[in-house]
KEFI-759302 format. One record per residue (C-alpha): y, x negated, z negated. Coordinates in steps of 0.02 Angstrom, whole numbers. Layout:
! KEFI-759302
       c2       c1       c3
        Y        X        Z
...
//
This chain:
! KEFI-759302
       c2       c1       c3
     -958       64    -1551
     -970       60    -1351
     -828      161    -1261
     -791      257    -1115
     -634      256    -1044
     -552      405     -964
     -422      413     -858
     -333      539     -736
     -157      522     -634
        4      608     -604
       84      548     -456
      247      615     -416
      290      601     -210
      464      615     -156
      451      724       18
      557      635      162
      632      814      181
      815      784      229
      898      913       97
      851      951      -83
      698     1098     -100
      817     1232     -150
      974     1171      -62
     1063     1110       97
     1126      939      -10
     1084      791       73
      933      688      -19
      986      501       39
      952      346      -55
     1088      258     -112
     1231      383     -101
     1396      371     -231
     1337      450     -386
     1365      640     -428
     1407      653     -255
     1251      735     -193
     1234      891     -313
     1294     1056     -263
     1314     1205     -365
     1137     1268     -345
     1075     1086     -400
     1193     1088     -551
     1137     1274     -596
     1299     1357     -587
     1314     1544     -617
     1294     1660     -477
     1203     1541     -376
     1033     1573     -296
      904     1456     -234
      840     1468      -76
      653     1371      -27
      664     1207      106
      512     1254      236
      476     1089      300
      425     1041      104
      326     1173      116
      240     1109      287
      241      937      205
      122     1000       48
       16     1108      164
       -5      953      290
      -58      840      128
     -178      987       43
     -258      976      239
     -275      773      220
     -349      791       62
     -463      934      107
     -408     1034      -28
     -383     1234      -42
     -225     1291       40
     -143     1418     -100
      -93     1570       35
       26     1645      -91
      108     1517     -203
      202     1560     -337
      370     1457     -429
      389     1452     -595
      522     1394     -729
      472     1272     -845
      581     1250     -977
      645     1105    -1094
      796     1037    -1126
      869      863    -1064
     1046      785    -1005
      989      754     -826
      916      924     -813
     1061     1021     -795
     1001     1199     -771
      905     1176     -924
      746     1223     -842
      628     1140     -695
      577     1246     -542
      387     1212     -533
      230     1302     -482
       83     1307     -644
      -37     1464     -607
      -23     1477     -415
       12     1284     -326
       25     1274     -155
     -109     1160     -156
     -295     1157     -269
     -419     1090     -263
     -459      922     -152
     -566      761     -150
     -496      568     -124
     -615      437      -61
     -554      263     -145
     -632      107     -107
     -675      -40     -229
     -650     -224     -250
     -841     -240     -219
     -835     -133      -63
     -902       26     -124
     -822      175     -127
     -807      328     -260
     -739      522     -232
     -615      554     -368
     -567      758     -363
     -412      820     -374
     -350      954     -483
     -203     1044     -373
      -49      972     -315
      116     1065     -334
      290     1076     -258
      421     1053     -384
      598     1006     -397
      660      840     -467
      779      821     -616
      922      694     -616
      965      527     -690
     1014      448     -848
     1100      272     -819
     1129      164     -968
     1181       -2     -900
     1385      -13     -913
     1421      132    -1034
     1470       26    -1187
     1337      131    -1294
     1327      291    -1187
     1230      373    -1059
     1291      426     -893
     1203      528     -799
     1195      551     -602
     1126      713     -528
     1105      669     -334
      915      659     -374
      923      846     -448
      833      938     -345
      744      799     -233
      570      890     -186
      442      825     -248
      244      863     -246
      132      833     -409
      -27      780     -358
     -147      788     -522
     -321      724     -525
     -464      739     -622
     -497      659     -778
     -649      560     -676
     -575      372     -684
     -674      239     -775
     -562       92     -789
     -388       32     -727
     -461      -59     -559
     -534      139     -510
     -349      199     -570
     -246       84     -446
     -357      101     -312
     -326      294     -336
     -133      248     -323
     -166      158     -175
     -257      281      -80
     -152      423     -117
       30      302      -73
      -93      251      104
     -108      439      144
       67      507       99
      138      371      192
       30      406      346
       64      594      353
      250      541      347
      297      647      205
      345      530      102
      437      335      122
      310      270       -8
      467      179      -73
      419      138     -260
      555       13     -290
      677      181     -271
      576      291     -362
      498      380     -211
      317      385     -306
      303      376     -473
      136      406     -560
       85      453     -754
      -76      386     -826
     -168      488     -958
     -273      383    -1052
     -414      417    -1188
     -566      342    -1241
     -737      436    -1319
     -912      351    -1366
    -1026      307    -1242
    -1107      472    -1210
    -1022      608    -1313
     -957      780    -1179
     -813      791    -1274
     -652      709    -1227
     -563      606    -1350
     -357      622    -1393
     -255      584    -1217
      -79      493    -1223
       28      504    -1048
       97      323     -998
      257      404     -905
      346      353     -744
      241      198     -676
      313      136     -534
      173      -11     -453
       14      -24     -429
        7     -191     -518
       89     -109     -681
      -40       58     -653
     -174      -73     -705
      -88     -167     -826
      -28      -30     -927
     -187       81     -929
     -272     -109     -980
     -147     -105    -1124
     -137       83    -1190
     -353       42    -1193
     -341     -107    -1275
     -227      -21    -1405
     -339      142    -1434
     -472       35    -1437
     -384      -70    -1586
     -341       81    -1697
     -533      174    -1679
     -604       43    -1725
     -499       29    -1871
     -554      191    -1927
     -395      257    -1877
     -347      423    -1758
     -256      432    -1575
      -99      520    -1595
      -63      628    -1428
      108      584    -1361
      201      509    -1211
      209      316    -1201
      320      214    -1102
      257       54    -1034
      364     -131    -1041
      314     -238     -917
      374     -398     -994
      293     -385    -1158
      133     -306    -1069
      127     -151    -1224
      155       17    -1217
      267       91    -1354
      289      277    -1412
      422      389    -1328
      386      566    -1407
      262      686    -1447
      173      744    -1319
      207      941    -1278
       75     1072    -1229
      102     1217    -1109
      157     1328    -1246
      289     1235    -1277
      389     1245    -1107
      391     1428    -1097
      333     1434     -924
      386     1610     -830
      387     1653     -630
      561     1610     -566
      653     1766     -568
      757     1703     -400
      627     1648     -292
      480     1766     -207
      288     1712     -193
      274     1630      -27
      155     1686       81
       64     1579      240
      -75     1646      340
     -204     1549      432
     -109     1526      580
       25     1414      487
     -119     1315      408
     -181     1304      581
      -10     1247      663
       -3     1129      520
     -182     1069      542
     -135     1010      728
      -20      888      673
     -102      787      561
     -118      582      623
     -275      495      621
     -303      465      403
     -335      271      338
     -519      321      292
     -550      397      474
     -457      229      530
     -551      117      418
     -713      182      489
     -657      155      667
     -601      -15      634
     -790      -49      597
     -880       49      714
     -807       23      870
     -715     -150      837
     -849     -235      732
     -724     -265      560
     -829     -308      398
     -791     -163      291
     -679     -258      159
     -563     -324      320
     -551     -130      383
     -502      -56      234
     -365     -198      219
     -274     -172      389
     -314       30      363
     -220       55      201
      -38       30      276
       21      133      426
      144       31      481
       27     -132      447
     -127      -59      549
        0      -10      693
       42     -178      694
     -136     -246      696
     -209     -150      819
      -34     -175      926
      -84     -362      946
     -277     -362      913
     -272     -228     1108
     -151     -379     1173
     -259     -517     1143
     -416     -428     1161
     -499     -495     1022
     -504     -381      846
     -575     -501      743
     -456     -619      781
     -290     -529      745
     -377     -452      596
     -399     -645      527
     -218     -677      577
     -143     -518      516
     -228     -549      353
     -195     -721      344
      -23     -794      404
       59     -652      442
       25     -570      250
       78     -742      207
      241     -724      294
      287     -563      239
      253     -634       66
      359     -782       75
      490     -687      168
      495     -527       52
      491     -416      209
      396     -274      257
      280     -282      429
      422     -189      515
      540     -317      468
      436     -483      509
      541     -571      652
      371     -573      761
      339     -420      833
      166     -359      857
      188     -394     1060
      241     -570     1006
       73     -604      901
      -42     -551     1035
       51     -684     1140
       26     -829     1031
     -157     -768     1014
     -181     -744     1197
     -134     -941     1213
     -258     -976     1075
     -393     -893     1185
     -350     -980     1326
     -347    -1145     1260
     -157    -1164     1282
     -132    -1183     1112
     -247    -1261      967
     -261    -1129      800
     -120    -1272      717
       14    -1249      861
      -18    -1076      860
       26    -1064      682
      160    -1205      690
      229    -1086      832
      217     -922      723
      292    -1010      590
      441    -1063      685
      458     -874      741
      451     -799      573
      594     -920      513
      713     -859      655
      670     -988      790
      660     -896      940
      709     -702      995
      629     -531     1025
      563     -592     1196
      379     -664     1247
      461     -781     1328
      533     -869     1179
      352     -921     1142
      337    -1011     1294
      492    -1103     1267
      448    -1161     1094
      271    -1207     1145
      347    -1330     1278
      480    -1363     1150
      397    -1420     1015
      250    -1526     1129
      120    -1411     1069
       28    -1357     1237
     -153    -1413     1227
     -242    -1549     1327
     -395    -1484     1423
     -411    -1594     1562
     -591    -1688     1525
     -515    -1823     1627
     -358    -1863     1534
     -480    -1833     1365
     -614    -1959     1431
     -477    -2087     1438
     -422    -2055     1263
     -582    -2082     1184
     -633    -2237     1241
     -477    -2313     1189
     -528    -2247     1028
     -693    -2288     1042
     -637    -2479     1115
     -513    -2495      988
     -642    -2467      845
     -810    -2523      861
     -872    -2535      671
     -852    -2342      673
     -949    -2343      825
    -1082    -2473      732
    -1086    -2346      599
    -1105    -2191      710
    -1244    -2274      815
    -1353    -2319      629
    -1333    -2133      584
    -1477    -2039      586
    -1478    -1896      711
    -1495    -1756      596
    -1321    -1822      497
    -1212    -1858      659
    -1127    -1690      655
    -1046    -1770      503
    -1020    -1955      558
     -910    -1896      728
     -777    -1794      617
     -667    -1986      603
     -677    -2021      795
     -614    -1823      826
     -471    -1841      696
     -412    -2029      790
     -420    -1940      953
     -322    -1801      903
     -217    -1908      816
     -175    -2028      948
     -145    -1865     1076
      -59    -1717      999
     -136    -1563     1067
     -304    -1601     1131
     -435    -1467     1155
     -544    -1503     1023
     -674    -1431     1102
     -660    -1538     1241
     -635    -1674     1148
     -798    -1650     1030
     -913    -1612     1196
     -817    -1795     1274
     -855    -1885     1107
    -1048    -1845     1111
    -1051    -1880     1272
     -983    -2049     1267
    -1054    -2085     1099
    -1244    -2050     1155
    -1218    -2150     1307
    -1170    -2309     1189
    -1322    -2260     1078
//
């Protein structure tokens, strides 16, 4: 039997709203637990909620980015279920009336090409709390500071293929949050979250086949790995004959498997009803329109511009596009230096390597952006060779130096690095290297002409060797020089 795989996301984006949707408590990272829920978070009687506006603005600006259909009268709802961290024993959600519906995602593939996946409808909705196991001796403790958090559900449609398509859809939609500055992106803290339905059907049937939910995936990495996995495992039991149970799986990294976590409800089941203590909001167009004037340039608008009007390959654009803060930095050094494609080749090269080896984010790197387009304005003007510019970089990203652009110039004199251009003191060079070893010249000389480019690498590498720092441009145009006049 030949499959199709079909997949659709739930990613859940914490807004970077300062207090809690429904609540003036404070939504901070970090904070002492249970110290961050006030009575309306913990559902005490007598308490009313009352609607955050700027999450509101935040999940109008990302309907806009997404071209979706701006809901003009959105509607809350209670969705009901019972759990420790949820201590009002409902959620505050939107089902019938989101303040978002329907939208369209560009993603773009290893291979270059791109896809529209739809989405569904994004919602606002309030986050539950926390269960912590770790140091209970066998019990659960549970912190509510996250009770409350806004949130926005953004739900796509069921038009993934395979787990490549999936995290590329992860990516995309973590790129455009992150740009629009509604949400930190953080996913080491929870800040997006994403749930993977999964199913599988024969090649060709309409009908979809039984869906499990892989909840609470927090990486693009593990979006891929566990939607490879939950496959791999429906894939096992239909072709044993056997039947996909619909449920909720959890995923475990280290043994690379998802595992069952409980049956998965339907709609029915949650008792949805409009909140009773919160009226239908109502925008017009002029809000939209307010909203509409604020939004930054997007990655895919970015990514195109990186192409037309600075000559990028595609694959390189969508690279340096995909991160704010990374593309800020790029196009910080690449205006410096005057030269796009080569900050895009450094940016994706050793500084990506630095941030790697350094665990740091672009914002943290200990080169600044102003800094990069130094060292690559040396580069250009043959002050530097592309090794001492990356011995120099290197140096700078493991503390050597300070936030000025005159540190580089220290540590280029410092550390003997400036280049040798003077054809003069180059012309000297090489015919002590050319003196000093005249079977390599023998061997040049019988060479024919159309293999020579080859045969003058050893005298470039002695000359460079026996002066740090030369040109090597000059050097190469000295070498044939000298080289055809023996010959």
């Amino acid at each position: 039997m030949e499959w199709e795989v079909v997949i659709g996301l739930e990613i859940h984006a914490q807004l970077a709203t300062k207090s809690k949707i429904f609540s003036g408590a404070a939504t901070a990272y970090g904070a002492e637990a249970n110290t961050q829920a006030c009575a309306v978070d913990l559902g005490l009687p007598g308490v009313l909620p009352v609607f955050n506006e700027e999450a509101l603005r935040m999940a109008v600006k990302f309907g806009l980015a997404i071209d979706a259909e701006i809901g003009h009268r959105s509607v809350f709802d209670r969705k009901n279920y019972f759990y420790p961290d949820l201590p009002k024993g409902y959620q505050t959600t939107q089902l019938h009336h989101p303040i978002v519906g329907k939208g369209h995602i560009e993603i773009e593939l290893e291979d270059g090409s791109t896809r529209i996946i739809n989405v569904t409808r994004a919602h606002l909705e309030e986050d539950a709390g926390k269960s912590v196991h770790e140091g209970f001796n066998g019990m659960t403790g549970i912190d509510l500071n996250r009770a409350g958090t806004p949130l926005i559900e953004i739900v796509s449609e069921p038009e993934m293929r395979n787990a490549k398509e999936a995290a590329a859809y992860f990516r995309k939609m973590h790129s455009i949050v992150t740009y629009l500055g509604i949400c930190d992106g953080d996913l080491s803290q929870g800040s997006m979250r994403c749930d993977c339905n999964v199913s599988l059907r024969p090649k060709g049937q309409q009908e979809f086949g039984t869906r499990t939910e892989i909840k609470n995936v927090n990486s693009f990495r593990n979006v891929e790995r566990a939607i490879e996995a939950e496959i791999e495992r429906q894939m096992d039991i239909l072709e044993d004959g056997g039947k996909i149970v619909q449920e909720t799986r959890l995923y475990d990294a280290d043994k690379n498997e998802t595992r069952a976590m409980r049956s998965k409800e339907v709609a029915n089941d949650y008792r949805y009803f409009p909140c009773p203590d919160l009226l239908p909001v109502i925008i017009d167009d002029e809000y939209v329109n307010n909203v509409r004037a604020t939004l930054p340039e997007l990655p895919t608008s970015k990514r195109e511009r990186f192409v037309n009007d600075h000559g990028l390959s595609p694959v390189d654009a969508a690279v340096l596009a995909s991160d704010r803060d990374l593309a800020h930095y790029f196009e910080t050094a690449a205006k410096l230096v005057n030269d796009y494609k080569l900050a895009a080749n450094w940016v994706q090269g050793d500084v990506s390597a630095a941030l790697n080896r350094l665990e740091v984010s672009i914002n943290e790197l200990p080169v600044s952006a102003q800094q990069l387009g130094r060292i690559l304005s040396l580069i250009k003007d043959n002050t530097l060779n592309n090794g001492g510019a990356k011995e120099v970089f290197t140096a700078m990203a493991d503390g050597k130096g300070d936030d000025s652009l005159e540190c580089i110039d220290t540590l280029v004199d410092s550390m003997g690095l400036k280049q040798v251009s003077d054809s003069g003191a180059i012309e000297a060079i090489v015919d002590q290297v050319l003196t000093d070893n005249p079977k390599l010249v023998e061997g040049y000389l019988a060479t024919p002409e159309d293999k020579r480019a080859k045969a003058i690498g050893p005298f470039i590498g002695l000359t460079r060797k026996a002066a740090k720092g030369v040109n090597p441009q000059v050097v190469m145009d000295v070498l044939k020089k000298k080289l055809s006049e023996l010959g």
